[in-house]
matplotlib code that plots the C-alpha trace (Angstrom):
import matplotlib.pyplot as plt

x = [148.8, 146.4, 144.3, 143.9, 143.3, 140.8, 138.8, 139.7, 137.6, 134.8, 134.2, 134.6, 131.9, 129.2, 130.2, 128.9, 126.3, 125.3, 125.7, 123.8, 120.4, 117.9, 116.1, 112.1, 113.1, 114.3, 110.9, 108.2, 106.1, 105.0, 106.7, 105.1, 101.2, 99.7, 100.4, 98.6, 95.2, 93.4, 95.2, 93.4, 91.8, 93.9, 90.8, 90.0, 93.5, 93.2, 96.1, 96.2, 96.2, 99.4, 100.3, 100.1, 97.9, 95.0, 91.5, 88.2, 85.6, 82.0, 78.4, 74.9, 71.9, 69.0, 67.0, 66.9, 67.5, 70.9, 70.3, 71.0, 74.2, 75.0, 77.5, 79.4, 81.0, 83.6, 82.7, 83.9, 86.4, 88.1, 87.1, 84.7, 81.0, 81.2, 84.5, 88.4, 91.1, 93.0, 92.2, 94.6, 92.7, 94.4, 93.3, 89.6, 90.7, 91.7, 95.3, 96.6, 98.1, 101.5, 99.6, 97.5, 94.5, 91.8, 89.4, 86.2, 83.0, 80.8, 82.5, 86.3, 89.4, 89.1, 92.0, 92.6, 96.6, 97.0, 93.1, 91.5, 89.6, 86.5, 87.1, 87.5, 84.0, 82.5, 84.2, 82.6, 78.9, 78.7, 79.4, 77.7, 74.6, 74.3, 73.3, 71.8, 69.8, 71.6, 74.8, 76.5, 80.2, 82.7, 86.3, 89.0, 93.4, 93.5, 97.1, 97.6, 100.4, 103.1, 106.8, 108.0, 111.4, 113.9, 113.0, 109.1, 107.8, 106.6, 108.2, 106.6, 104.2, 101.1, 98.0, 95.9, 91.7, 90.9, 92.6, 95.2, 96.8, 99.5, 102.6, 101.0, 98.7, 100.7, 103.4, 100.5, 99.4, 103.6, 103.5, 105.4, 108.8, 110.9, 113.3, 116.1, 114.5, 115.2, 112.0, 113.3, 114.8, 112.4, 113.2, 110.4, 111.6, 108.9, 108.9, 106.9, 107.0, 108.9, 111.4, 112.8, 112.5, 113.5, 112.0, 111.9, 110.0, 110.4, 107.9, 109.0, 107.8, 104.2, 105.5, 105.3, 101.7, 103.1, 105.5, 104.6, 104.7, 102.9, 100.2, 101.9, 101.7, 100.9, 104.3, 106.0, 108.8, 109.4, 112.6, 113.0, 117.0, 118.6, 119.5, 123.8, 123.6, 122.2, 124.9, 127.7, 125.6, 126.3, 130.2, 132.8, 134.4, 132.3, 134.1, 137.1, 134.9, 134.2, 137.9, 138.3, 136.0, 136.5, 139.8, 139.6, 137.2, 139.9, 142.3, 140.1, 139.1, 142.8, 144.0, 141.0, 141.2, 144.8, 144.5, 142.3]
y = [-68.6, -68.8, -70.9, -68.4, -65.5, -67.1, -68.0, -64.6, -63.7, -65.8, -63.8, -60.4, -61.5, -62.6, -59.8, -57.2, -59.3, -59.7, -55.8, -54.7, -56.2, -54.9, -56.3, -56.1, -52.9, -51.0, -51.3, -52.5, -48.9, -48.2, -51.1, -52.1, -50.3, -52.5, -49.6, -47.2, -49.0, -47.0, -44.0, -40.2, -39.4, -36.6, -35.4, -32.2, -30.7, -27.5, -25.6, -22.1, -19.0, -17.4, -14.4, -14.3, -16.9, -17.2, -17.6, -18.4, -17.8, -18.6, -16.5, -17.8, -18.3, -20.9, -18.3, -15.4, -14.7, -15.3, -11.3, -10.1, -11.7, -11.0, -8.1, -10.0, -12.8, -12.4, -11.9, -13.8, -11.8, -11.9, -8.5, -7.7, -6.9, -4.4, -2.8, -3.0, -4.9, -7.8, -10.0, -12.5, -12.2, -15.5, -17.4, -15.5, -15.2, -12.8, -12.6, -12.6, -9.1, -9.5, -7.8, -11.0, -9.2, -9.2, -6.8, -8.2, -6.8, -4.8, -5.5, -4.1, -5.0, -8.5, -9.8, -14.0, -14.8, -17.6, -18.5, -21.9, -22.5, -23.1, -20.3, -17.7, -18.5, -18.3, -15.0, -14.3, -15.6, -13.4, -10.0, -10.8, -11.7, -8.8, -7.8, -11.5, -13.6, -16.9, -16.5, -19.7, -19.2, -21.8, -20.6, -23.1, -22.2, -22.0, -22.2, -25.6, -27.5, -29.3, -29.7, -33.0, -34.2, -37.3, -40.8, -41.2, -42.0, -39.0, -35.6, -32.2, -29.9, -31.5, -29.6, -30.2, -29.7, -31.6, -28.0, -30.7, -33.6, -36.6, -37.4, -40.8, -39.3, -37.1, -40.1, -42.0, -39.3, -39.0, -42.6, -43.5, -44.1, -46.0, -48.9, -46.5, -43.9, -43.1, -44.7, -43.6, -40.2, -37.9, -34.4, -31.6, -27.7, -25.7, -22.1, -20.8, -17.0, -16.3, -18.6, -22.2, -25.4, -28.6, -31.7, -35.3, -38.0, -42.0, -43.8, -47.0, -46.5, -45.9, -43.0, -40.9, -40.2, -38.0, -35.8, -32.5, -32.8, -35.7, -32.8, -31.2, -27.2, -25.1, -24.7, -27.3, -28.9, -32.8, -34.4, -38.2, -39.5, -41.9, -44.6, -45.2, -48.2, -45.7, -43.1, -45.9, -46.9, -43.3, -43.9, -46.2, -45.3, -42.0, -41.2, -41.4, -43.2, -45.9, -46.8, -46.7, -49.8, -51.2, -51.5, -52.3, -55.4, -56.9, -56.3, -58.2, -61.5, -61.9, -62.1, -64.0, -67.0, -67.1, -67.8, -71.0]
z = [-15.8, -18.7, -17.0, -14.7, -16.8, -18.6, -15.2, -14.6, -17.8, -17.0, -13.7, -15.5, -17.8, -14.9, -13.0, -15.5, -16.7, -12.6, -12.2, -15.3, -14.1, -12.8, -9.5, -8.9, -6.1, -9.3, -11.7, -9.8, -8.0, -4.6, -2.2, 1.1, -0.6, 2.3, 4.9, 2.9, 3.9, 6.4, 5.2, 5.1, 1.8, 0.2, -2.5, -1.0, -2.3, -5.1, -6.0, -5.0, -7.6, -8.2, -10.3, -14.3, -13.9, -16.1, -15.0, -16.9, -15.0, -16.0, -14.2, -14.5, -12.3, -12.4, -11.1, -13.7, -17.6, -18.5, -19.9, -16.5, -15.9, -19.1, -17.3, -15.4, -18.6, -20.8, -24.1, -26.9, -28.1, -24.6, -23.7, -20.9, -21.3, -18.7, -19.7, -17.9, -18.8, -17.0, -19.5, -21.6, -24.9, -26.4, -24.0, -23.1, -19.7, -16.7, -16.2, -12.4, -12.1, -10.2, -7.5, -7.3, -8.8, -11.8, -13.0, -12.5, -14.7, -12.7, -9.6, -10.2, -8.9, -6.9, -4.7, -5.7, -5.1, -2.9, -3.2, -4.2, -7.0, -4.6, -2.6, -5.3, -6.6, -3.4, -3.1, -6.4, -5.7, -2.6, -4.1, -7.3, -5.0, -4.8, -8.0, -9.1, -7.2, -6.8, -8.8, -10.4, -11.1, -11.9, -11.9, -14.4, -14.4, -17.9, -18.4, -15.8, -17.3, -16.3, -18.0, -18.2, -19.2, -19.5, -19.8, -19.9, -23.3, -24.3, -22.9, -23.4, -21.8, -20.6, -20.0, -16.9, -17.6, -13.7, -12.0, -10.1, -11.3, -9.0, -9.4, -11.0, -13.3, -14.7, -15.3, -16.6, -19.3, -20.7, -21.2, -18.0, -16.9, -19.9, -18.7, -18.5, -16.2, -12.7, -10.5, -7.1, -7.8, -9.7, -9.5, -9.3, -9.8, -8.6, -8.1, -4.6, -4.1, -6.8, -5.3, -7.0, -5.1, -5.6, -4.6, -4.8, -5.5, -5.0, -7.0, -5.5, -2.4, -0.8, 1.5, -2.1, -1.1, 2.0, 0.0, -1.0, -4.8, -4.7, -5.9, -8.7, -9.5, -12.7, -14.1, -12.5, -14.1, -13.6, -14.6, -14.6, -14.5, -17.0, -14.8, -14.1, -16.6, -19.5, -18.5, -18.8, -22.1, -23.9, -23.2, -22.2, -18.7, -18.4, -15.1, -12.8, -9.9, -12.9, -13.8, -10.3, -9.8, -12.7, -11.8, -8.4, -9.5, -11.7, -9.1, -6.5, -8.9, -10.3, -6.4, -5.4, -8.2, -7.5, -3.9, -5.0]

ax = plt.figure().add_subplot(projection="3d")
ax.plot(x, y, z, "-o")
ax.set_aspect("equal")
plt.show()
């Protein structure tokens, strides 16, 4: 009988030392990469302006004296040199109205929700034209950033100066997944239309590249999940579905080494 329990012991303690690593599926990134050869280039992706966003948005021509656009920039003290309002003066930019509109110098109210970077500044060059001959305007989302959470190594809010940022990159900038972080089951709240989403994202695998928040969005918030084995770390028996197998393990050995 003691004989056996102390077989039985030996099993117990290879079982859990078995079931507590962790294969090369569970760490290593983006399995079976070899299909993504040949693969469409995703690089032409911009996010699309939403309400309360901020915009800075720079004017100048190669063509003239930088007096005579001189109407159409921001001053430094975030107001407008030709007047209105619209304007975040923290940030020295134009704050998306809720009716997806700024108030543009010279040119008034200008419609941008659900526009591209690119195509709000050719929007602007065009009507500034105008007024200035060949108009350069560069348009930056000031307040890009992204929320990140759980186990990377270094959770916070990270602010995005490219105007779009991957999945990758942006684990890459909070110091990646730790050891006890979910690889293949990163959650992305994201709110489209005023609505909340949810999505998911397997960094394991090379399909990843397909998803939809694969691109991230301003104000996005990414969660990365403590793996089972740092759950069961924080407690002993954290659940009734863990005594369960626990239980049902024992069970199974002590029958199986007494059938020997």
């Amino acid at each position: 009988m003691f004989k056996s329990i102390g077989k039985l012991g030996w099993f117990l303690i290879l079982s859990i030392i078995v079931s507590s690593c962790a294969t090369k599926d569970d760490v290593v990134y983006f399995h079976n990469s070899q299909s993504l050869e040949g693969k469409e280039n995703l690089l032409d992706y911009e996010p699309k302006i939403e309400a309360n966003d901020v915009l800075r948005i720079n004017i100048s021509s190669s063509s003239v004296n930088e007096e005579i656009v001189a109407p159409f920039q921001m001053n430094q003290q975030g107001g407008q040199s030709g007047g209105g309002g619209g304007q975040n003066l923290s940030l020295t930019g134009y704050l998306v109205s809720p009716e997806g509109t700024i108030n543009f110098p010279v040119l008034g109210t200008v419609e941008v929700e659900g526009l591209t970077r690119t195509a709000i500044q050719q929007k602007l060059q065009k009507q500034i034209a105008e007024y200035v001959r060949d108009p350069v305007v560069d348009v930056r989302i000031v307040n890009f950033s992204v929320t990140v959470l759980g186990e990377v190594g270094s959770p916070g809010r990270v602010q995005i100066t490219d105007g779009r940022v991957t999945m990758p990159e942006l684990l890459a900038m909070s110091g990646d997944i730790t050891y006890n972080g979910k690889r293949e089951n990163i959650k992305i709240i994201r709110e489209v239309n005023g609505v909340k989403t949810v999505g998911y994202i397997d960094m394991t695998e090379s399909d990843l590249f397909d998803s939809p928040f694969y691109y991230l969005k301003q104000n996005d918030l990414v969660y990365v999940e403590p793996t089972y084995r740092t759950v069961k770390s924080a407690g002993f028996f954290t659940s009734y579905q863990g005594i369960i197998s626990v239980g049902t393990t024992i069970i199974s050995l002590y029958f199986l080494i007494n059938s020997l």
